[in-house]
N, CA, C and O atoms as a GROMACS GRO file, in nm:
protein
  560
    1UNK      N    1   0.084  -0.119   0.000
    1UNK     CA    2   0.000   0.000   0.000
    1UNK      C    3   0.088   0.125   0.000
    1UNK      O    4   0.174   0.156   0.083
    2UNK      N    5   0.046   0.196  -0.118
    2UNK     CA    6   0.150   0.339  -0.052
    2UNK      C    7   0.082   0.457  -0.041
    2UNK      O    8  -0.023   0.481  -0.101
    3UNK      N    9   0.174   0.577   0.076
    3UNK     CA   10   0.084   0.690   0.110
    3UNK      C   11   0.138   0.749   0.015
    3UNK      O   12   0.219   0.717  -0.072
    4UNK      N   13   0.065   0.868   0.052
    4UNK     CA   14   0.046   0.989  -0.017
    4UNK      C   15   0.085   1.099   0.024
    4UNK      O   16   0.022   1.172  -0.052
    5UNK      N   17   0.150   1.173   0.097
    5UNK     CA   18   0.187   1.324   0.189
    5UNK      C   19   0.200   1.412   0.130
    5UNK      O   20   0.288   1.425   0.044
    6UNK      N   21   0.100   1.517   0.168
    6UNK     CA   22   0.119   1.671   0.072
    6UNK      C   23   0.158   1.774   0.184
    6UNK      O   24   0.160   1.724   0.296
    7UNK      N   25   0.183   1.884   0.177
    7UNK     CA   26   0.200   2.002   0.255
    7UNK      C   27   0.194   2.114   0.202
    7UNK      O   28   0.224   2.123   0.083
    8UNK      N   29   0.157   2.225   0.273
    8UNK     CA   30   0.173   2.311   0.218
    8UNK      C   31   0.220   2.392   0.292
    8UNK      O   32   0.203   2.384   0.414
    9UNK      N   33   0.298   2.499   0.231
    9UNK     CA   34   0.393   2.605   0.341
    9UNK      C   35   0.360   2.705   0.259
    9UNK      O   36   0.334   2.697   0.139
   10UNK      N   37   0.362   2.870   0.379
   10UNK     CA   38   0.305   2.968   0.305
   10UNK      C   39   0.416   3.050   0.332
   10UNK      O   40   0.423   3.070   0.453
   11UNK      N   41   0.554   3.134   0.236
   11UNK     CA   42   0.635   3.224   0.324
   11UNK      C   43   0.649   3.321   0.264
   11UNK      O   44   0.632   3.306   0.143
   12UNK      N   45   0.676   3.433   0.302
   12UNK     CA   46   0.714   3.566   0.247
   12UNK      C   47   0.830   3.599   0.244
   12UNK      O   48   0.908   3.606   0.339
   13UNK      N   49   0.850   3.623   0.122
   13UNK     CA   50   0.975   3.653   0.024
   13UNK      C   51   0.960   3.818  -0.017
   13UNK      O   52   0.921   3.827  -0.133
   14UNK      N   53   0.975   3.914   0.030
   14UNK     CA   54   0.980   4.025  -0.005
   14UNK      C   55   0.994   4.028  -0.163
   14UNK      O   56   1.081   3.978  -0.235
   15UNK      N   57   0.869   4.110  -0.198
   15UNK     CA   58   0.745   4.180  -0.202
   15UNK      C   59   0.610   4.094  -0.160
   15UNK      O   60   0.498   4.126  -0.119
   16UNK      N   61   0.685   3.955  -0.194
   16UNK     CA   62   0.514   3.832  -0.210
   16UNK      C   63   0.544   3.749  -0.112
   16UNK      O   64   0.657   3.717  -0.074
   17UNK      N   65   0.393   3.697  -0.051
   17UNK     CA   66   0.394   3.609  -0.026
   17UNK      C   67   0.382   3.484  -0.105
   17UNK      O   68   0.317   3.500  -0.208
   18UNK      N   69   0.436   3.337  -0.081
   18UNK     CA   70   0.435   3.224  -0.135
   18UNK      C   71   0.379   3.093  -0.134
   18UNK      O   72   0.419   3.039  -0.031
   19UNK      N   73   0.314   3.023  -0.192
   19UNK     CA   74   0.298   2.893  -0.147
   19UNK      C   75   0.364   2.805  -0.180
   19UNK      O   76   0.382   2.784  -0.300
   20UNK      N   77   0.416   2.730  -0.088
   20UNK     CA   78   0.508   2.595  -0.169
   20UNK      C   79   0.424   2.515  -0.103
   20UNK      O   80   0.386   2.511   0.014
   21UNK      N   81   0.392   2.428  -0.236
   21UNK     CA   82   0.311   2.257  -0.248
   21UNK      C   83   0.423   2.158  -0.251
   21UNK      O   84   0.519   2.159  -0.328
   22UNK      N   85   0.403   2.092  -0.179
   22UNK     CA   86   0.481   1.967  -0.178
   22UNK      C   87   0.397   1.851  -0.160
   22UNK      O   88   0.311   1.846  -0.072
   23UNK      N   89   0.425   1.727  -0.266
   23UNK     CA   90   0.384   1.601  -0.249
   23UNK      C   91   0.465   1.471  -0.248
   23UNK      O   92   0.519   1.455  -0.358
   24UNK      N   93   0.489   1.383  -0.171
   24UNK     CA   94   0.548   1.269  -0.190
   24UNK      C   95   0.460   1.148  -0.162
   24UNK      O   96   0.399   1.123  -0.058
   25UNK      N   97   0.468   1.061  -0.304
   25UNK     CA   98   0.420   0.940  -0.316
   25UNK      C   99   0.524   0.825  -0.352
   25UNK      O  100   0.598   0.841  -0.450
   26UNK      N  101   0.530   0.711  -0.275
   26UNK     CA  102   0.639   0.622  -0.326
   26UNK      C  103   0.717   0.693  -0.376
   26UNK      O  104   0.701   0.801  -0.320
   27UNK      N  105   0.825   0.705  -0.478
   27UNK     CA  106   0.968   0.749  -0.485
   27UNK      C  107   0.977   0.854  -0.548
   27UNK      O  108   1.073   0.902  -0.608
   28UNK      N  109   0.837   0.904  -0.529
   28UNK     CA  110   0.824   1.046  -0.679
   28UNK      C  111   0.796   1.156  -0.532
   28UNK      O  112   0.723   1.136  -0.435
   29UNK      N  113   0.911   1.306  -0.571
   29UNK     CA  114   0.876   1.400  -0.491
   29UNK      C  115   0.785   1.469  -0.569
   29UNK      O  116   0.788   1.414  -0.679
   30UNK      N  117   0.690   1.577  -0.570
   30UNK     CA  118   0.688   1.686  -0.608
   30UNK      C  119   0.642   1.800  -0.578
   30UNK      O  120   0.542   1.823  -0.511
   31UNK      N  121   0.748   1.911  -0.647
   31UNK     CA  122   0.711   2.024  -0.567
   31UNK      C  123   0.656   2.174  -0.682
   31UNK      O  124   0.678   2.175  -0.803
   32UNK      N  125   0.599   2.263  -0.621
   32UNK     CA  126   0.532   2.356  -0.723
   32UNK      C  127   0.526   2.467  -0.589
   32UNK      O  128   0.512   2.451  -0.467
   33UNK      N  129   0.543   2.596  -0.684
   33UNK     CA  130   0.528   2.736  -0.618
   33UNK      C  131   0.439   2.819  -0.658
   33UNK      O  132   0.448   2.853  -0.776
   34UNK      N  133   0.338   2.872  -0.586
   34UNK     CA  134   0.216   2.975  -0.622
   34UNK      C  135   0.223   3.125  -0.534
   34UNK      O  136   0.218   3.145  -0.412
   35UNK      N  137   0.237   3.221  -0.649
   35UNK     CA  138   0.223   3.313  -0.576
   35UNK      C  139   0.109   3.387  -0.512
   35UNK      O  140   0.009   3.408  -0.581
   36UNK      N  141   0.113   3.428  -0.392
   36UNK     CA  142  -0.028   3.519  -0.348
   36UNK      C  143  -0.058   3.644  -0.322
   36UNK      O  144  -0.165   3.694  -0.287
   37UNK      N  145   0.055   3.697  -0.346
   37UNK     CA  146   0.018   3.887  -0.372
   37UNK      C  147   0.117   3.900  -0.279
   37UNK      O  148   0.172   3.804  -0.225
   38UNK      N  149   0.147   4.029  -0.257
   38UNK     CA  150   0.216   4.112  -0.164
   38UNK      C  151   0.127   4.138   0.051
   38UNK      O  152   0.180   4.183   0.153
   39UNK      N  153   0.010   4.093   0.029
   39UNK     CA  154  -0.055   4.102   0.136
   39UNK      C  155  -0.065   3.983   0.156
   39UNK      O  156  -0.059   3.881   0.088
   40UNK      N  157  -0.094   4.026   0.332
   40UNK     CA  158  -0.118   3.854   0.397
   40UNK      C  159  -0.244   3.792   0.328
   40UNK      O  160  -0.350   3.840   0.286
   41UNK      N  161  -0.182   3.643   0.336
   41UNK     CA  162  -0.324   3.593   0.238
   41UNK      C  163  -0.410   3.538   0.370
   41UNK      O  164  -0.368   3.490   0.475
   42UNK      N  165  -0.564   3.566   0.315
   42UNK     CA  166  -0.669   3.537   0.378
   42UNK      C  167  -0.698   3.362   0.414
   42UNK      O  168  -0.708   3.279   0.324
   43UNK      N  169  -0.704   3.342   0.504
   43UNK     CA  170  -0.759   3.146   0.515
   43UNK      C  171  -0.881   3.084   0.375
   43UNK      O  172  -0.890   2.968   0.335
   44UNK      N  173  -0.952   3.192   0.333
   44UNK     CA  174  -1.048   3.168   0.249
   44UNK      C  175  -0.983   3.173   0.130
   44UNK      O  176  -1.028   3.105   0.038
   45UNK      N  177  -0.886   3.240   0.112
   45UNK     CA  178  -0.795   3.244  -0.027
   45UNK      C  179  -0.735   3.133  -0.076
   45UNK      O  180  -0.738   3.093  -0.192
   46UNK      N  181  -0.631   3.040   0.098
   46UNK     CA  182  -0.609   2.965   0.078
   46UNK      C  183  -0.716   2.827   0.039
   46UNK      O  184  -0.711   2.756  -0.061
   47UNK      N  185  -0.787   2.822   0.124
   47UNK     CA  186  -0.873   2.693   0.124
   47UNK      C  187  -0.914   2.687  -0.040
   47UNK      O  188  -0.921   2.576  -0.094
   48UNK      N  189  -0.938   2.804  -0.113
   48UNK     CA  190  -1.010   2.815  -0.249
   48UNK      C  191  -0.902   2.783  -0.337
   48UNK      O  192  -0.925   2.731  -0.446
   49UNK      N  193  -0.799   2.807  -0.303
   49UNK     CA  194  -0.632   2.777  -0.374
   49UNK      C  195  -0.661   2.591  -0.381
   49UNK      O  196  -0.676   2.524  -0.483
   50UNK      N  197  -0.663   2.549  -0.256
   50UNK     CA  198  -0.632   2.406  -0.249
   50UNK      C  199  -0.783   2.350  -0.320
   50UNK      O  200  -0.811   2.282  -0.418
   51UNK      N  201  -0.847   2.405  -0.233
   51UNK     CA  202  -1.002   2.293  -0.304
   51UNK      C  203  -1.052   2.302  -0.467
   51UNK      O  204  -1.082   2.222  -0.556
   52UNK      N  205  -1.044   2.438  -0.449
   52UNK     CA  206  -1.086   2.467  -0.654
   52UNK      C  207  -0.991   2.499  -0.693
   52UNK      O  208  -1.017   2.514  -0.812
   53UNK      N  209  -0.879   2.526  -0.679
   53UNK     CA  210  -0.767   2.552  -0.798
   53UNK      C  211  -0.651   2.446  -0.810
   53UNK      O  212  -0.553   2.463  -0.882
   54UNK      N  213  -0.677   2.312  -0.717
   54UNK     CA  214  -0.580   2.198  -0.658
   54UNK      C  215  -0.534   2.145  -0.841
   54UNK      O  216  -0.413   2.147  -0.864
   55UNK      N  217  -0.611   2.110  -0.936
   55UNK     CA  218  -0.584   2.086  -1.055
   55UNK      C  219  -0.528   2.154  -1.183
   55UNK      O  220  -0.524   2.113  -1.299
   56UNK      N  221  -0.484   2.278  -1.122
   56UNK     CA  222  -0.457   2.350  -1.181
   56UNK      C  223  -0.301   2.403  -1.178
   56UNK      O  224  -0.242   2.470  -1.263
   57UNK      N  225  -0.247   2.344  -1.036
   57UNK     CA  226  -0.138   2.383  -0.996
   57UNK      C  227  -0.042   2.242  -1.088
   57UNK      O  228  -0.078   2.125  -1.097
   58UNK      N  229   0.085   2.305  -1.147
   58UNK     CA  230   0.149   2.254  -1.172
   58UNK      C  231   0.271   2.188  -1.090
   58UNK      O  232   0.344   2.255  -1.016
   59UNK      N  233   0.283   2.077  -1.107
   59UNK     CA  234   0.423   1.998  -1.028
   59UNK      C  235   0.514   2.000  -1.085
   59UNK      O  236   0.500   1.986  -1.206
   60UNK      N  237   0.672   2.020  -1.024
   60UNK     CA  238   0.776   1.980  -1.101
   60UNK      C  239   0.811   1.851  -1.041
   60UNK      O  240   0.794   1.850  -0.919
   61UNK      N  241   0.858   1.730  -1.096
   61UNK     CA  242   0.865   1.573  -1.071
   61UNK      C  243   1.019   1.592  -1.040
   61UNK      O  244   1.102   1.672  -1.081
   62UNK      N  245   1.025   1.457  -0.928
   62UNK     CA  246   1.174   1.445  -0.910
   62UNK      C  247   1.161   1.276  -0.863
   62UNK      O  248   1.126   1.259  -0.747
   63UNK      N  249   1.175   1.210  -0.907
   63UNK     CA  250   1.240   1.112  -0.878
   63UNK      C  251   1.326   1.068  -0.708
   63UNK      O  252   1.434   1.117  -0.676
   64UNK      N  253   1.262   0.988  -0.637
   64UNK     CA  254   1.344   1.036  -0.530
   64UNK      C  255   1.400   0.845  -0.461
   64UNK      O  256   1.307   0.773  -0.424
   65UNK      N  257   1.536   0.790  -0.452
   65UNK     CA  258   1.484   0.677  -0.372
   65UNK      C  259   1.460   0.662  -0.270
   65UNK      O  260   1.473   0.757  -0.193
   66UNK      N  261   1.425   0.568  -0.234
   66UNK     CA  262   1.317   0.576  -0.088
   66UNK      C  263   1.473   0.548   0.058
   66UNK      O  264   1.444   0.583   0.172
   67UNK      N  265   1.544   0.520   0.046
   67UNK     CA  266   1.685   0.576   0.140
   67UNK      C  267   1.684   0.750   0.183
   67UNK      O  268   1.690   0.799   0.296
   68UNK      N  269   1.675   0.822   0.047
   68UNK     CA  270   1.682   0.946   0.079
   68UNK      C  271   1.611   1.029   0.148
   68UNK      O  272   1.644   1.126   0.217
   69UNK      N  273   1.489   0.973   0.118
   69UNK     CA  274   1.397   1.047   0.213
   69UNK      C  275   1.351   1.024   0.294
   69UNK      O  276   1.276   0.927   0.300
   70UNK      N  277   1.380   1.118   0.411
   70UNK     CA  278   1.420   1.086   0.580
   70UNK      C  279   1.216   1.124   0.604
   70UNK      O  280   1.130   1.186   0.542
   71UNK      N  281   1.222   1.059   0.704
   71UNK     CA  282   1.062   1.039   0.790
   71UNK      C  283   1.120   1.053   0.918
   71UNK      O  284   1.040   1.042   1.010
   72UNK      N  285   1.253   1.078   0.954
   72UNK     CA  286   1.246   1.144   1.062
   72UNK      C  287   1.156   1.300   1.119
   72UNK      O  288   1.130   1.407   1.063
   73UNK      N  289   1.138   1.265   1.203
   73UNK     CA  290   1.131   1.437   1.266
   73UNK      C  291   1.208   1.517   1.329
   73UNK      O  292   1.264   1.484   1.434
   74UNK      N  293   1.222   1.636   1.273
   74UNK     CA  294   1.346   1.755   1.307
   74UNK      C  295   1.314   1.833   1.377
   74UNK      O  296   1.217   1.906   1.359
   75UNK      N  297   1.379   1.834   1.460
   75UNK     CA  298   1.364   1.911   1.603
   75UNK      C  299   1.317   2.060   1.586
   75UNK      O  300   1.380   2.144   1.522
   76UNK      N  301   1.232   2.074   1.633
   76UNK     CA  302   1.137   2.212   1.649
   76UNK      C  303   1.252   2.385   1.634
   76UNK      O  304   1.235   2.475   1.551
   77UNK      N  305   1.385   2.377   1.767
   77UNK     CA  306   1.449   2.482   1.732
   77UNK      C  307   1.564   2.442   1.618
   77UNK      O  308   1.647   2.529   1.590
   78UNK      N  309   1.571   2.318   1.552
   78UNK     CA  310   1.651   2.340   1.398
   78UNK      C  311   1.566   2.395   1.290
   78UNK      O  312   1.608   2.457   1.191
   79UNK      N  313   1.449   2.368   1.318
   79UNK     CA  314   1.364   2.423   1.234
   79UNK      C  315   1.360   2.593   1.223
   79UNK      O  316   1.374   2.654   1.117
   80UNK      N  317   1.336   2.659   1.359
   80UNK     CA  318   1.334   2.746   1.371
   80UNK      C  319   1.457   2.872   1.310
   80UNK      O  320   1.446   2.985   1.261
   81UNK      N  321   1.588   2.766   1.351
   81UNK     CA  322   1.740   2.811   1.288
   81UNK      C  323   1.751   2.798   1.103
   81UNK      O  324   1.841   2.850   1.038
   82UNK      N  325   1.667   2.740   1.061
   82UNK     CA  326   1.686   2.692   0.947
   82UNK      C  327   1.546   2.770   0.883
   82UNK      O  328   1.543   2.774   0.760
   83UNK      N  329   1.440   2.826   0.952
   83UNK     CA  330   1.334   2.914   0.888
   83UNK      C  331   1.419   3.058   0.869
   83UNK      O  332   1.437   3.125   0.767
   84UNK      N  333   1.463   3.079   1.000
   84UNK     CA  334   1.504   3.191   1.004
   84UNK      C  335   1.667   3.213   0.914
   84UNK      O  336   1.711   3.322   0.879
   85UNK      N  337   1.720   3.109   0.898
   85UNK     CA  338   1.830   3.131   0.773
   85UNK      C  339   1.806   3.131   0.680
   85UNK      O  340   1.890   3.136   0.590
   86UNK      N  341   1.677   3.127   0.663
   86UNK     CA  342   1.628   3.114   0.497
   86UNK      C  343   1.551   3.248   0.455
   86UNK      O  344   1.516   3.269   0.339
   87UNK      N  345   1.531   3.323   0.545
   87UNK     CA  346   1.489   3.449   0.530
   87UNK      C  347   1.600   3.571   0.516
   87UNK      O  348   1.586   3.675   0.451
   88UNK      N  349   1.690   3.538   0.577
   88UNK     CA  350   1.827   3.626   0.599
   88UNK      C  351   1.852   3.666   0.504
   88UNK      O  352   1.891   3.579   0.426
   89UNK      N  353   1.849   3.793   0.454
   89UNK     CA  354   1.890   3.826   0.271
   89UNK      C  355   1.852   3.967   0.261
   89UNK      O  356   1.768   4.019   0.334
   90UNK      N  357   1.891   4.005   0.204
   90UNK     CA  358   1.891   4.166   0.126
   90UNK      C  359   1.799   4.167   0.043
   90UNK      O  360   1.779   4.063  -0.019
   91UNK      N  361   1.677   4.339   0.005
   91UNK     CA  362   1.586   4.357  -0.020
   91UNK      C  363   1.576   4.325  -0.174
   91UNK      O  364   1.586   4.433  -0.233
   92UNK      N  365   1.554   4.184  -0.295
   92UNK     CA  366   1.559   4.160  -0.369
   92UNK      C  367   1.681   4.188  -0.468
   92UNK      O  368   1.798   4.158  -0.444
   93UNK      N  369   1.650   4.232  -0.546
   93UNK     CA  370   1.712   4.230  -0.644
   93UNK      C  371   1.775   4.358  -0.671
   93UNK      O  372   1.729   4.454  -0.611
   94UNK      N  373   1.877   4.377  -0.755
   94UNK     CA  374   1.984   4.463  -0.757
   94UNK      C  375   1.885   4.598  -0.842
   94UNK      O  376   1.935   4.708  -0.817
   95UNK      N  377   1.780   4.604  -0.919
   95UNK     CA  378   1.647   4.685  -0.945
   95UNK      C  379   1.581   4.744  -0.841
   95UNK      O  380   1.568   4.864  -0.817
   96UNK      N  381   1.518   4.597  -0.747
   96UNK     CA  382   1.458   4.672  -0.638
   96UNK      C  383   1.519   4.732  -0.559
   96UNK      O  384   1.452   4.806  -0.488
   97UNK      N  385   1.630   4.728  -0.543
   97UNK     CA  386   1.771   4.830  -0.464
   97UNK      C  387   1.685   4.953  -0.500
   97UNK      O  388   1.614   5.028  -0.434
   98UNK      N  389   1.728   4.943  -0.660
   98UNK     CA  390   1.782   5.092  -0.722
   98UNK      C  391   1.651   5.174  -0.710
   98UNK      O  392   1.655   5.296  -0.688
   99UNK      N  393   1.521   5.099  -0.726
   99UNK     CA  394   1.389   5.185  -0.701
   99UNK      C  395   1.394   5.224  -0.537
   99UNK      O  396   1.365   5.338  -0.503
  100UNK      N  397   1.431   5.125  -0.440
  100UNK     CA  398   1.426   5.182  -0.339
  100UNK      C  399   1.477   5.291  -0.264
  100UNK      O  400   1.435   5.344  -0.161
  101UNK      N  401   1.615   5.326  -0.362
  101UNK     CA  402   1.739   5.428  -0.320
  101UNK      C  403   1.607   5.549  -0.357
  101UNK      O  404   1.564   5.638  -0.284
  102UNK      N  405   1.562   5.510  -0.510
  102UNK     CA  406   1.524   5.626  -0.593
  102UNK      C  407   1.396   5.661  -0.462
  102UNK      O  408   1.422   5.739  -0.370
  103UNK      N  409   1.330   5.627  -0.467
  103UNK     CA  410   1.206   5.637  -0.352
  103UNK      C  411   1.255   5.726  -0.208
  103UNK      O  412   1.191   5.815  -0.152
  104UNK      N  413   1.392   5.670  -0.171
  104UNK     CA  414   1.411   5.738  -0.076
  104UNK      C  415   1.441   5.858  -0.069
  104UNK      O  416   1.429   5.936   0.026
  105UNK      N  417   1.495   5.882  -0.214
  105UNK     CA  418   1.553   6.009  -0.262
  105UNK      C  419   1.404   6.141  -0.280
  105UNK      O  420   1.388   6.257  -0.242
  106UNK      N  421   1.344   6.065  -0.339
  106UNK     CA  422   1.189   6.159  -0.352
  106UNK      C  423   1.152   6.191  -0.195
  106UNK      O  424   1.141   6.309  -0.161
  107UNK      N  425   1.130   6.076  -0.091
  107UNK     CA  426   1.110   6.129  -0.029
  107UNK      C  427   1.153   6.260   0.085
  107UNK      O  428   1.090   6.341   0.153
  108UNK      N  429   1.307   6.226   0.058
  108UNK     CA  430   1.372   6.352   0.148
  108UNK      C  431   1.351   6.480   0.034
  108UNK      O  432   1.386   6.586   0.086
  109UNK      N  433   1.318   6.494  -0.065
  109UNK     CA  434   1.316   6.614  -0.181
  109UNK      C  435   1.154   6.654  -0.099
  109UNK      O  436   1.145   6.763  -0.042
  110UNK      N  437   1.049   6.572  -0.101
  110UNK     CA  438   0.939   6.616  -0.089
  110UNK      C  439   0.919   6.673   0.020
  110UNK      O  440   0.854   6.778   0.025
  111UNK      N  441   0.978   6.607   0.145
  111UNK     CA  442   1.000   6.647   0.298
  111UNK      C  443   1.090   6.787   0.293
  111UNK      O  444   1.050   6.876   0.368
  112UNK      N  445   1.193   6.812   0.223
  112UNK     CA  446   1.289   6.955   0.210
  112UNK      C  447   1.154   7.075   0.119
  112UNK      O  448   1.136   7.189   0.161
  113UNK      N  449   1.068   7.015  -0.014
  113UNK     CA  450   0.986   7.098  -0.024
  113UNK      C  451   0.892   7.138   0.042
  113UNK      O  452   0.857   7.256   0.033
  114UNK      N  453   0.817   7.034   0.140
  114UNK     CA  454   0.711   7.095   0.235
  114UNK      C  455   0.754   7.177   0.359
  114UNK      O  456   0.670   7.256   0.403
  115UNK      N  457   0.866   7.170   0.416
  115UNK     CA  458   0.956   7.207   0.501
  115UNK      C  459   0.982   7.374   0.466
  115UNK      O  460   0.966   7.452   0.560
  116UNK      N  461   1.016   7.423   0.351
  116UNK     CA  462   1.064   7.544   0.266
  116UNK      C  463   0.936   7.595   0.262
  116UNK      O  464   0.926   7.715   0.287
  117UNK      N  465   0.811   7.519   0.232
  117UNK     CA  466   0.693   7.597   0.173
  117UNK      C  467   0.593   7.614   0.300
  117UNK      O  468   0.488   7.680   0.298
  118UNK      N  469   0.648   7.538   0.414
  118UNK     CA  470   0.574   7.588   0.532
  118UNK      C  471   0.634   7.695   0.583
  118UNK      O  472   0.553   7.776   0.629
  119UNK      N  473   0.762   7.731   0.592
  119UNK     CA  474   0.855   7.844   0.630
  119UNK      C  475   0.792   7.954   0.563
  119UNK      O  476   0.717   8.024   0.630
  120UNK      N  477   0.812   7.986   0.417
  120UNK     CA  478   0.767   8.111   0.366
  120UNK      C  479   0.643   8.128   0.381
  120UNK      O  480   0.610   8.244   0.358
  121UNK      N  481   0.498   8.012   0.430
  121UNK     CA  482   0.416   8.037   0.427
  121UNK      C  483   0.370   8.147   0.588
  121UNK      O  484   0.298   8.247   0.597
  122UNK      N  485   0.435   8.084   0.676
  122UNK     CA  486   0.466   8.109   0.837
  122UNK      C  487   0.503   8.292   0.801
  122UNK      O  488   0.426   8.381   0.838
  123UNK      N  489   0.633   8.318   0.723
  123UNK     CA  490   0.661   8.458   0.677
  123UNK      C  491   0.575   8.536   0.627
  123UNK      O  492   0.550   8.652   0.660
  124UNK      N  493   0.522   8.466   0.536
  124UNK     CA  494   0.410   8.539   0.467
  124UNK      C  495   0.283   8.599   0.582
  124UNK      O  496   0.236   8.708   0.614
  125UNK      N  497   0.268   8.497   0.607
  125UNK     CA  498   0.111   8.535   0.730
  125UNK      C  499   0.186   8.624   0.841
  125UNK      O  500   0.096   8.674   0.910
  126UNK      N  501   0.279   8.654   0.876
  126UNK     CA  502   0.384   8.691   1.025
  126UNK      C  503   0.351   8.868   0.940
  126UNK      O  504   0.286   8.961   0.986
  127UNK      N  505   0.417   8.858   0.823
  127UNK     CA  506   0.427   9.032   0.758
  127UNK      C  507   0.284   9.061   0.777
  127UNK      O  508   0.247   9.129   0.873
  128UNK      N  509   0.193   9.005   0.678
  128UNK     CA  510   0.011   9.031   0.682
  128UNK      C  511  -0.014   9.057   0.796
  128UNK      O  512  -0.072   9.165   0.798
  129UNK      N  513   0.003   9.004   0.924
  129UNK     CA  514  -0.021   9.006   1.056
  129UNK      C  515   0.043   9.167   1.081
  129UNK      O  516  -0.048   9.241   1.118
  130UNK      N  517   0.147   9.225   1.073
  130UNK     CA  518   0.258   9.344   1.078
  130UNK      C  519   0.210   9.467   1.010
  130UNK      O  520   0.214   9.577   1.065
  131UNK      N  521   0.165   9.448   0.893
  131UNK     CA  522   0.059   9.545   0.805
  131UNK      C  523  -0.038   9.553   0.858
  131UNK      O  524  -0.082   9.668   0.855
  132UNK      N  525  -0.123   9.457   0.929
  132UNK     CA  526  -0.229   9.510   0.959
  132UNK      C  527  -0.238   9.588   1.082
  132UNK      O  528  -0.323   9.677   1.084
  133UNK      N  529  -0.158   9.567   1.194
  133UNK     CA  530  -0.139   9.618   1.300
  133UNK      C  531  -0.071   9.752   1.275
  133UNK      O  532  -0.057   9.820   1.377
  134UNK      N  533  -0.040   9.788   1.197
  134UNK     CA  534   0.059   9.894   1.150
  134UNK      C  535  -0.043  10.013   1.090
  134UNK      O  536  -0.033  10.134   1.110
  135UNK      N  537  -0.139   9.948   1.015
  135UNK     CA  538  -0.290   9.993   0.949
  135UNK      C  539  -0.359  10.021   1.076
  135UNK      O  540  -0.407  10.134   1.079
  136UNK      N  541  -0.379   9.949   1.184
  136UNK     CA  542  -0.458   9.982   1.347
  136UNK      C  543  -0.396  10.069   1.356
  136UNK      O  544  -0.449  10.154   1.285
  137UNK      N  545  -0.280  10.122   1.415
  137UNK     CA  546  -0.210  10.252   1.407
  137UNK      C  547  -0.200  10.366   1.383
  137UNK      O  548  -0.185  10.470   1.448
  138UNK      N  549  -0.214  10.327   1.241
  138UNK     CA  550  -0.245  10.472   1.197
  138UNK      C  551  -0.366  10.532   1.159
  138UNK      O  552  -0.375  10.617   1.069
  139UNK      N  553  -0.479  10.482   1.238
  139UNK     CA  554  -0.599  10.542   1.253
  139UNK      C  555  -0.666  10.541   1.117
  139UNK      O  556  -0.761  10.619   1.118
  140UNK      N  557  -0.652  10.486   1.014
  140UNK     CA  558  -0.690  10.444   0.886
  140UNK      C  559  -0.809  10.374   0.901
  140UNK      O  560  -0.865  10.325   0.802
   0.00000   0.00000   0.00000
């Protein structure tokens, strides 16, 4: 008789989140990746992923012999050392760098223009304020 074991893991990879499908039957692995947007995905998103879209997802096949693949269980904090080394990495790609530099750059330009245009605005109203009191004055 042979089983069947699927899983599914959901992780975020800056910008997206991911699904990795995994199945192993007798000596065949396989595995397939679905993306789910940039936001956390909803439980209803998933369940609709697996139940109505389950035939739709493509596998890549691997051949596996049955020596190699361990049915042990791995200890809860290797897991934890080994989630968290797999996240460890710099913000994509050598593009998304360059948009992010550029982004940062707009934003200190936009922050130096609102900064300048609240100043002269502050001047502006301070004189108006000076004229008019100046106009009280002179009995006008």
């Amino acid at each position: 008789m042979s089983t069947i074991k699927s899983s599914l893991t959901i992780v975020y990879e800056p910008p997206f989140y991911k699904a990795i499908f995994e199945r192993r039957f007798d000596s065949t692995y396989e595995v397939s990746q679905v993306n789910l947007g940039p936001s956390e995905p909803k439980l209803t998103l998933i369940y609709d992923l697996v139940i109505h879209h389950w035939n739709k997802i493509i596998f890549f096949k691997q051949t596996v012999c049955a020596s190699s693949v361990s049915e042990r269980k791995i200890n809860p904090k290797r897991l934890q050392r080994l989630a968290k080394k797999s996240i460890q990495y710099g913000v994509g790609t050598k593009a998304q760098q360059t948009l992010q530099k550029q982004l940062e750059c707009q934003k200190v330009t936009r922050q130096h223009n609102r900064r300048t245009r609240k100043i002269l605005d502050q001047e502006k109203r301070y004189k108006l304020r000076q004229t008019k009191k100046i106009q009280k004055h002179k009995g006008h």
